[in-house]
N, C-alpha and C positions, 0 to 999 in steps of 0.2 A: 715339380710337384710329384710325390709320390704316387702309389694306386691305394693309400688310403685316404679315409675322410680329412685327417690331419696332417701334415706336414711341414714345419717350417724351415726344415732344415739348419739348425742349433737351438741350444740348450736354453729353455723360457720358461719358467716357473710362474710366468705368470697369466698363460693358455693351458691348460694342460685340456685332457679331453672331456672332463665331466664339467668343467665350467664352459668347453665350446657348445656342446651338448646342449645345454643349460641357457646359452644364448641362442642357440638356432632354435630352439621348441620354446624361445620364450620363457622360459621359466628362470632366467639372470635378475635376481631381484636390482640390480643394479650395473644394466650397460655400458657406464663410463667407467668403470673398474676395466672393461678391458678394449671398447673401440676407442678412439679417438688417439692421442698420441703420449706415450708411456717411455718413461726414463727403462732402461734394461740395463745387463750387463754382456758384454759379449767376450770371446774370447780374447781380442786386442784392446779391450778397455772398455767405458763408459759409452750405451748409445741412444738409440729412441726407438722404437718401435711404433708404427699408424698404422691402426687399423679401422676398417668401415665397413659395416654390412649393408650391401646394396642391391637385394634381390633382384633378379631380372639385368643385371649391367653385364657387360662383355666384357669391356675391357676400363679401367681406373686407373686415373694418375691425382698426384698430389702435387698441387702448386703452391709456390710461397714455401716451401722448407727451403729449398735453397734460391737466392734470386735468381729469376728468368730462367731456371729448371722446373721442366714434368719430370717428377721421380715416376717411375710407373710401379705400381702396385699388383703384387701377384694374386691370385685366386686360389685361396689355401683351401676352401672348402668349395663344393659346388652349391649350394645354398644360395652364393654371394659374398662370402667373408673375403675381404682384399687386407694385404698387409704388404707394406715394406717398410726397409731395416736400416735406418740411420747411422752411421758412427759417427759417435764423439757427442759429447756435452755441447747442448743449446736450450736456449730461451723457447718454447714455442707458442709463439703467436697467433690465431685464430687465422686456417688455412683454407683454399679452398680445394677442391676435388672436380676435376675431368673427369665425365662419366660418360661412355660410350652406353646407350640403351637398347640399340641396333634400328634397322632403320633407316640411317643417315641423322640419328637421331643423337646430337651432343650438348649435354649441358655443363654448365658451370657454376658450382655452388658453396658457398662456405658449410665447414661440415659440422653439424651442429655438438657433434664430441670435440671440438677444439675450442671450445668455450667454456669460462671458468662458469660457476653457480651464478646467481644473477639475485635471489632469496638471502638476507642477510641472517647468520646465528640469531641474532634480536629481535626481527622479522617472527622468526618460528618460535623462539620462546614466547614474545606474546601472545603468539594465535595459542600456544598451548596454554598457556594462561588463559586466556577469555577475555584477553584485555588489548588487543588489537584492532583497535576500532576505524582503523584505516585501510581494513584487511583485505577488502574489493580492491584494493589501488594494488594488490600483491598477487592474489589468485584470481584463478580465470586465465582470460588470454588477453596480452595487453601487446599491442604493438610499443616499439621501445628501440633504446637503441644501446647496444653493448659490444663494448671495447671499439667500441669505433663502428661497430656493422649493426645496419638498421635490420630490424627483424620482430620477430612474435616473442616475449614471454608466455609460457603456458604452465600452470601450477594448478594445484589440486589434491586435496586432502582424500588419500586413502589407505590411511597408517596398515589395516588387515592387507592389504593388496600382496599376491606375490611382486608382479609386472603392472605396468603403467605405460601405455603411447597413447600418445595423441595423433589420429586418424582425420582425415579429411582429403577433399578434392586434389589438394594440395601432394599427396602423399597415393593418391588413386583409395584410400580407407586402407590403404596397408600397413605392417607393420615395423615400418623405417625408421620411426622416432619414438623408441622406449626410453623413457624418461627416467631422472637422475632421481637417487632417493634419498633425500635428505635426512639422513640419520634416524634417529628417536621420531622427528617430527609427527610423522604419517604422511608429508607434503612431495609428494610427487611434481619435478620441474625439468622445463626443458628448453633453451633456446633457438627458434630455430631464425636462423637468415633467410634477409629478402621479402619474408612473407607481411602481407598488411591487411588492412582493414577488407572486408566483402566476404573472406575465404569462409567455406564451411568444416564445421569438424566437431568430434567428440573426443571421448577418452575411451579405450579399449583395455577393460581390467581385467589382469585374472587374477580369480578369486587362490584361495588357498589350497581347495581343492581341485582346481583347474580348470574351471568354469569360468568361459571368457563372457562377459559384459559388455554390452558395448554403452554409453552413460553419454545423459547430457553435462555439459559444465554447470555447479551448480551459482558460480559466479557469472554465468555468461551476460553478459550484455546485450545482447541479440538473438533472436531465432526466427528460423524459416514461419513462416504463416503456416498456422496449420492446417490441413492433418499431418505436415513434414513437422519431423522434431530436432532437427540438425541445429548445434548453433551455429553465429556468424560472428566472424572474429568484427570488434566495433571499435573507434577511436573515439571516447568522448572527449576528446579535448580541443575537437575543432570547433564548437558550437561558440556562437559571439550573442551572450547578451545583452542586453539592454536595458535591463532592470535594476540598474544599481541604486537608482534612488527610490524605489522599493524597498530592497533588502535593509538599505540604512535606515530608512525610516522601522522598516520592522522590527526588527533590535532594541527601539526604544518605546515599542508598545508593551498596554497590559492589557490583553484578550478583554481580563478578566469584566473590565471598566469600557469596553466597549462592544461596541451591535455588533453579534454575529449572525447575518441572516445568510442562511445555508440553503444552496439548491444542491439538492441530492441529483445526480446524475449516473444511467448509467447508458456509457456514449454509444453502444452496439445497438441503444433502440430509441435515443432521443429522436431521432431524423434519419430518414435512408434514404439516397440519389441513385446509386446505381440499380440495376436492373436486376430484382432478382434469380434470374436462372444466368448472372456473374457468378461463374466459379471463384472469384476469389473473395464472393460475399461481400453483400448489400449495404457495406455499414459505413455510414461517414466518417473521414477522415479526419486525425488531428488538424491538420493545416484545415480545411474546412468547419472544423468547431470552431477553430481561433477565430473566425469570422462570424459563423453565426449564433452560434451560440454563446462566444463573449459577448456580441452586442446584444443579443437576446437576457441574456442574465443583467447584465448592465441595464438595459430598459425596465426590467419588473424590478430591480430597485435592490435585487440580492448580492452583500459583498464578499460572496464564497461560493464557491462551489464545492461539492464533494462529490468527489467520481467512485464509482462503485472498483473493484480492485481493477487497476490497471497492467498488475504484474503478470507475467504471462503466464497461460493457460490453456489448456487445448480442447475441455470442455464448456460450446458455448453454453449451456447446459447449468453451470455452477455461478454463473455471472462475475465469473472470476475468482470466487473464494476458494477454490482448489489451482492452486499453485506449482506449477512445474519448474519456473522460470524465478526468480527471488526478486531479481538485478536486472531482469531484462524487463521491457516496456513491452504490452502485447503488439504483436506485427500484425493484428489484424485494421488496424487504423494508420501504418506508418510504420518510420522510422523512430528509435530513439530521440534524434533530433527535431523529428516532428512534436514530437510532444513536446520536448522543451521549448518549440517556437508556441506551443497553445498556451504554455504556463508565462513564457513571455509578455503575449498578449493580454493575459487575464492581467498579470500585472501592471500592463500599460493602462489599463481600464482600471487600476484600483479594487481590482476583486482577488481576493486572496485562493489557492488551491488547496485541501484537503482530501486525501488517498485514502483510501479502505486500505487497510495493511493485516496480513491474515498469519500470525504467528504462532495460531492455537493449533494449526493441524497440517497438514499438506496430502494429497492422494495418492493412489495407489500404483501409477504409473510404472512400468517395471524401467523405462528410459530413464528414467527422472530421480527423485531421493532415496526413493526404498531400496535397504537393501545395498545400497551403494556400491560397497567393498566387499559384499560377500557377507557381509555383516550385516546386524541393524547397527548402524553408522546413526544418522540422523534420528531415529527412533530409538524406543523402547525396546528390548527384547521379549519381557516377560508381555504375553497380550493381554494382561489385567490392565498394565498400562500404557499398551501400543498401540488399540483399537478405540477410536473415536466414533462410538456406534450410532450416533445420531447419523454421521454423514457416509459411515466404513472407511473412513480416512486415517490416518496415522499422525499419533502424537509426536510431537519433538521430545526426545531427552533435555529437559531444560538443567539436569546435573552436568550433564557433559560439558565440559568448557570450552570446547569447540566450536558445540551447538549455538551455545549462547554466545559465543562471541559472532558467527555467523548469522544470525537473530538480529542481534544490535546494532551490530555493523550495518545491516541491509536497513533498517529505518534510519541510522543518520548518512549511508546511501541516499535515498530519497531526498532528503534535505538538502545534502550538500550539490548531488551533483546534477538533480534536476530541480531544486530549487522550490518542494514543494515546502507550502508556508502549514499544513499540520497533518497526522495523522491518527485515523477513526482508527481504534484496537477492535477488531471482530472476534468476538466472543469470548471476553477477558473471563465472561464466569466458568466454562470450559476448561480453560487454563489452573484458576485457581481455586479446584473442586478435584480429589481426587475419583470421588463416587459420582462427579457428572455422568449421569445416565445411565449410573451403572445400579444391580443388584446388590441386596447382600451377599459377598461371596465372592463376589466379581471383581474386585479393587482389593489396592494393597494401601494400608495404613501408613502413615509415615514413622517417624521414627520413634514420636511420642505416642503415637498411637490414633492421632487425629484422623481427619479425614481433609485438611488444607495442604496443598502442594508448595511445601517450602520452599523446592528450588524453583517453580515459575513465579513464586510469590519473589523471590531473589531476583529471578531473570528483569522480571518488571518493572522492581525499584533500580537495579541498572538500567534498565532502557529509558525510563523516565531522567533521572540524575544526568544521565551523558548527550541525552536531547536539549535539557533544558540549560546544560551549564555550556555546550558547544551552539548553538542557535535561540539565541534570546527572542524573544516575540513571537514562536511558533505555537503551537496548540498541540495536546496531545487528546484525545475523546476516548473515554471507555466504553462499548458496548458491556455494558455489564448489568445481569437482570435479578441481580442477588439483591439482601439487605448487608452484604459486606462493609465492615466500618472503613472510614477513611479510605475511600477510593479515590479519591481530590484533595487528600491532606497530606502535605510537604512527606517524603521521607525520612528527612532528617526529626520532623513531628511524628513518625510512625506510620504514617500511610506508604498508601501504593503511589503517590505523588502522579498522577495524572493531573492535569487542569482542570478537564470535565469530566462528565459522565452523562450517558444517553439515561434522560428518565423516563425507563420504560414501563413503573408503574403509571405514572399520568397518563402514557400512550394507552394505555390498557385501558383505565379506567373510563378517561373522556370519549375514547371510542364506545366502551360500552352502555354509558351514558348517552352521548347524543344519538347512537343505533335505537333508543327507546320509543315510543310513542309518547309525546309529551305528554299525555292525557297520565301518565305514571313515572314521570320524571321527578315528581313530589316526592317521592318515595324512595329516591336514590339518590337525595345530592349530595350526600355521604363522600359517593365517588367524583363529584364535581368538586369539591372541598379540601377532601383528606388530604391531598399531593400538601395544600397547606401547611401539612402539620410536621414533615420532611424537609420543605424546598430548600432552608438554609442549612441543611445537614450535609450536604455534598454542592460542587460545583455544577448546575444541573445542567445540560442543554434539553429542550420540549421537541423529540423527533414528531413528525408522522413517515415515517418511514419506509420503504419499500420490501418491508416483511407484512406490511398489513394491508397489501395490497396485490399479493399472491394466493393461490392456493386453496382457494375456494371461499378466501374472505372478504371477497367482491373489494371496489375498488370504494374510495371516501366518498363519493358522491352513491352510490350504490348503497353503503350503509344507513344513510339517512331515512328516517322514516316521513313516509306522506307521500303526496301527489309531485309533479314534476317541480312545482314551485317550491314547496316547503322543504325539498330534497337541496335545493340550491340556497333556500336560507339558512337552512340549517345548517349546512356545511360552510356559509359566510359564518356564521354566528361563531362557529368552531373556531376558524380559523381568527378570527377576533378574539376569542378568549387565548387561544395559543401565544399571541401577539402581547397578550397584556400580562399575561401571569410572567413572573419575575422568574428566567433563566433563556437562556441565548436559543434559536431557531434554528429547526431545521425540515424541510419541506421534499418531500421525494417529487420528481418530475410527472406531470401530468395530473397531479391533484390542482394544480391552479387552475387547469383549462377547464374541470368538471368531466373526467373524463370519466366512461360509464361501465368499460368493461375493465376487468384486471389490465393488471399490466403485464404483457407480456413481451420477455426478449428478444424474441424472432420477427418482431413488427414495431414500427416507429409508431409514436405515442399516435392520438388521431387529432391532427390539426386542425381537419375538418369542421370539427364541433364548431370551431372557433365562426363562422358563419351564422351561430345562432345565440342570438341577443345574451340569453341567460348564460352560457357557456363566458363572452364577449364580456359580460358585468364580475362573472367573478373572479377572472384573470384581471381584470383592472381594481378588484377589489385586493387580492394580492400584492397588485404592483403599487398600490396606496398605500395599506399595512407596512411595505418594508419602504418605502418613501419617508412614512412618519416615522418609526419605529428608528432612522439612523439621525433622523433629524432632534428627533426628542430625549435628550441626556436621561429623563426619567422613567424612560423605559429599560435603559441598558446600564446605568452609571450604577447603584446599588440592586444588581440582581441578587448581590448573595450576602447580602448586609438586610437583617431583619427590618432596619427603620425605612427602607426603599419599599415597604410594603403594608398598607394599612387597610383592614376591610372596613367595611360601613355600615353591611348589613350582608348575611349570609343565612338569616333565620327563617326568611322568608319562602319557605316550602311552598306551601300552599297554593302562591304565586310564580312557585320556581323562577324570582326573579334574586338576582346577587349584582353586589357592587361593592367596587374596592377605592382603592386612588391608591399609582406609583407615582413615589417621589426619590428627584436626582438628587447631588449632593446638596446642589443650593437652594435654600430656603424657597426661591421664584419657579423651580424646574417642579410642577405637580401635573397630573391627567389625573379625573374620572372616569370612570368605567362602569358602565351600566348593563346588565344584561337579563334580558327576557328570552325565557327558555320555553315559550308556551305560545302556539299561533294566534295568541290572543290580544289585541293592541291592548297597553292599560292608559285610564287616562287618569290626570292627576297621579301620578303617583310619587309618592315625596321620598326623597333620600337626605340625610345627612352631609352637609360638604363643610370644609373648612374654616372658606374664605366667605367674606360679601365681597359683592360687584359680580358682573356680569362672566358668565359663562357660556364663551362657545364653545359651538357644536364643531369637533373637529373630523369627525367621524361619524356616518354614519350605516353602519351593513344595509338596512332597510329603504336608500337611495335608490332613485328611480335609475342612474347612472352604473350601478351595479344587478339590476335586474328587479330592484322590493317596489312597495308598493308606496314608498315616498311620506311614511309615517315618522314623526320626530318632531324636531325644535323648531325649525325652519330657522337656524341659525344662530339659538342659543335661549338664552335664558339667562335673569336676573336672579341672584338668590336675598333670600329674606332672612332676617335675623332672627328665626324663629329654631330653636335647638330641636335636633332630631338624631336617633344613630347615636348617640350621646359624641354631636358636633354640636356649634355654636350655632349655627346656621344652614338650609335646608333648600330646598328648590322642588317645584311640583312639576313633574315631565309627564311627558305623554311617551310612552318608549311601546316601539314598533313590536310588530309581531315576528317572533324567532330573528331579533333583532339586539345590534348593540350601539351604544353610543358611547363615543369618547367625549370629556366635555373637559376644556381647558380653562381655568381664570385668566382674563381679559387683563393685556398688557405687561405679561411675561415671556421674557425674552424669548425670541424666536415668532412675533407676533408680527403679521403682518399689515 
């Protein structure tokens, strides 16, 4: 070696000194252009050239070029740049490297520049298209095995990037593995051997102006428990379900025609075991839900659960809707495969899973999306459209094709390879509003001049189409609080093709309704009614959900007006009318047990209560509601078929009492529904019913059994053939006070 930085001693055009440069300070937009092993020309012909940069090593040899020879490799820079010089034409085969790092310190490793690309041309045109919908199974970090050597794929979109390595434990966070750049793509890749599932690591960018990055994976499958942001390389292919007659059976369901009774959950505050001054935090375990809170939801009679976002997140703070993590499960309850053993379980028990899935915005993390490449990558550039100032989070580009393919891909992710059975969309109106929250001034029109977001109105009817035509039987739910047309109507009909949507004008209204003093209920039942004149316009689900249960808007038993009693009827009465108005259920956690304070994250619901009677009645009033409700076709069968719903009498203000009857397909499948909204018992009071014969009492909120005061049928009632309600026939009840009654005609199916 000479006394300068460079040296080879002959003539190689294909090192010269601005591209060594170029690789020692990192700035080689592409390292297999000159380490790894290279055809040359030498003076006596045809040779090869291998080169490896190994900061820190002493001394390098190369194994496998010739059999059962260490070629030894010189030290052409002091850096660590090693090379030696082959003669003559060969095949080279993926080799490995002797590296002395001093010490006494010798390892042996295949060198990951003598590995061909592992990302196919077709591979990258799709993902540039937006039409890659397999595109997790490609980026990220996937343990793999290529050309015969088991090892890590690592890939990653960062088209702006000068340089691109991948850093972890494995490498000490240095930078030994600058990654291959695949053309036009933007996709940054790199194989390395040996390595497998546990290891930690990110991606180390620099930007264009030289600004090094250091990024999480936005594919990763795994991450450290926070506050560490490091991900962990993860194999999902070893998990062994057990649900296969599940998933077949779900394939050949329609949602639409059956009980969806939802417990809304969110798992960081359902239950907590551990001690809290645990630094690794107080929160119950997937494998510990899969036991008690499967069987828990199983007993109160609910066939779904919906977990509040379980993607990871690093503030407990957002309940998950700010998103660091897309692809990865949060580590603060587990493993990846933990959770797939709790969705296992749920499916052993017949209770379906539903995910909050949060694609309207992501946060501001400097580790995580923003800013990615030095660029807005993921985002917006212009901040008319980058800033989501409800939350100061940051919009996705949903024009970018990238984006959207990343997007779509990550919810038939969820589906495929943990097997959830739907997913809740958080804050579709966000998405499909260019002036969501903004001022005049503040937003940018689109292209006709409106104010609707073409491309997330795009993005959506793709994510919907590729959900529904790859996973038949699943669910997809809009949170969405507009009067937007067709939010549940086929795409190929013009809509945004969701199955359901959260109806949050009835959550709005019934609460502000039954928060009233009955004494002036008479005068609002407008708002108990009007959802009527809507319900078969969209596919509806009836949340009470856990936005009306934060924030200063005390919890559902807190909004009730009156003394402790009439707080606990009224909220039974509620929950009975939610149960009978025609659109599928859903119930945030801790409104069954009558719980009194908010709800708050950092503490487990209060079980406690559950010791006193009235707390004790309306939890079992609950677990009765979704009992009947899966058992009675005419509650579920025509939710959104107008003739599954007939009132009888709605007029009666004065009494603030209403009554409808839902009916199934078949002619025998009918309920009554009777309700008094006033603490006043009535007696005699006649409604209009269809049928003659006998009507029992199938139900009743004002049961001493559920905490009332044991006012009703006392098991039914005969009806007369006297026309009322313009019915044929009529029956005179005594109905409870802040009380309801279901009342079935006698000896139709399902009678016992």
């Amino acid at each position: 070696m000479g006394s300068g930085p460079f040296n080879t001693g002959r003539s190689d055009g294909a090192l010269n000194p601005p591209r060594l440069e170029a690789l020692l300070s990192g700035q080689l937009k592409d390292p297999f252009d000159v380490l790894g092993a290279h055809p040359i020309a030498l003076d006596s012909g045809p040779g090869v050239v291998v080169r490896a940069f190994l900061p820190g090593a002493r001394r390098v040899a190369a194994l496998d070029l010739n059999p059962g020879e260490e070629i030894e490799m010189s030290l052409i820079h002091k850096a660590g740049l090693f090379e030696a010089v082959l003669e003559g034409e060969r095949l080279i085969a993926p080799y490995r490297l002797k590296v002395d790092f001093g010490s006494g310190l010798i390892s042996r490793f295949y060198d990951s520049y003598s590995f061909s690309p592992v990302l196919s041309e077709y591979d990258l045109y799709l993902f540039n298209q937006g039409n890659h919908y397999d595109i997790y199974k490609k980026l990220g970090a996937h343990p793999t095995r290529h050309q015969g050597v088991s090892g890590v794929l690592f890939a990653v979109w960062a088209p702006s990037a000068a340089r691109v390595s991948v850093v972890g434990d494995f490498n000490q966070w240095g930078r030994r593995h600058a990654m291959r750049c695949c053309g036009a793509s933007g996709v940054w890749e790199i194989f390395v051997p040996y390595l497998g599932p546990g290891l930690l690591y990110k991606f180390e960018i620099r930007t264009a102006d030289g600004t090094i990055l250091i990024k999480a994976d936005p594919f990763a499958f795994r991450f450290e428990k926070r506050p560490k942001t490091a991900c962990i390389v993860c194999d999902l292919d070893r998990f062994q379900w057990t649900d296969q007659k599940w998933m077949d059976s779900r394939s050949a369901r329609n949602p639409l025609t059956e009980p969806l009774a939802v417990y809304e959950v969110h798992l960081g505050s359902w239950r907590r075991h551990r001690a809290p001054e645990d630094p690794d935090g107080p929160w119950m375990t997937y494998r510990e839900a899969a036991e008690e809170l499967v069987s828990y939801v199983k007993d109160m009679g609910f066939n779904y659960i919906e977990f509040l976002p379980l993607a990871e997140h690093p503030l407990d703070a957002s309940w998950g809707y700010q998103v660091t993590g897309y692809y990865a499960a949060t580590s603060r309850y587990g493993s990846p495969d933990d959770l797939r053993y709790l969705i296992d379980r749920c499916h052993a028990q017949g209770i379906g899973v539903i995910l909050d899935w949060v694609p309207a915005h992501f946060p501001k993390d400097s580790y995580a999306l923003e800013y990615y490449d030095g660029t807005h990558l993921y985002e917006h550039a212009d901040p008319r459209q980058r800033i989501q100032k409800d939350w100061d989070t940051l919009i996705f580009n949903y024009g970018r094709n990238e984006v959207r393919n990343f997007l779509t891909a990550n919810a038939l992710f969820w589906l495929d390879a943990f097997h959830i059975d739907g997913l809740r969309v958080d804050a579709v109106a966000a998405m499909l509003y260019l002036d969501y929250s903004r001022k005049e001034g503040e937003w940018i029109p689109n292209r006709y001049g409106g104010r609707e977001n073409l491309e997330a109105i795009e993005f959506i009817k793709i994510l919907n189409t590729q959900v529904f035509s790859r996973f038949p039987g699943v669910v997809t739910i809009a949170e969405e609080s507009t009067a937007w047309p067709g939010v549940t109507r086929p795409v190929h009909l013009g809509g945004l093709g969701f199955l359901f949507k959260w109806n949050m004008g009835w959550m709005h209204d019934m609460l502000s309704f039954m928060s009233r003093d009955p004494i002036y209920r008479r005068f609002h039942m407008d708002k108990l009614t009007f959802a009527l004149l809507y319900a078969f316009h969209e596919n509806f689900v009836l949340p009470l959900s856990h936005d009306e249960v934060v924030h200063g808007k005390a919890s559902l038993l807190s909004k009730m007006p009156g003394d402790d009693w009439q707080k606990f009827a009224n909220l039974r009465l509620l929950f009975g009318y939610m149960y009978g108005e025609p659109g599928k259920k859903t119930l945030f956690m801790g409104a069954e047990i009558g719980q009194w304070s908010e709800w708050n994250h950092d503490e487990a619901l209060h079980w406690e209560l559950l010791q006193y009677d009235l707390h004790r009645g309306l939890k079992r009033l609950v677990r009765d509601l979704n009992r009947l409700y899966v058992s009675e076709p005419a509650l579920y069968e025509q939710d959104y078929d107008i003739s599954g719903f007939e009132w009888i009498d709605f007029r009666d203000t004065d009494a603030s009492v209403v009554s409808f009857i839902r009916r199934g397909r078949s002619p025998d499948e009918m309920l009554v529904f009777v309700f008094n909204f006033t603490p006043v018992p009535r007696y005699h009071y006649r409604i209009g019913v269809p049928r003659e014969g006998f009507y029992r009492e199938l139900m009743n909120s004002d049961a001493s059994c559920y905490g009332g005061s044991n006012v009703g049928l006392g098991g039914g009632i005969t009806a007369e053939p006297r026309p009322w309600n313009n019915q044929p026939n009529s029956v005179s009840l005594t109905l409870p006070p802040l009380g309801m009654l279901i009342l079935k005609p006698q000896g139709v199916r399902g009678e016992a």
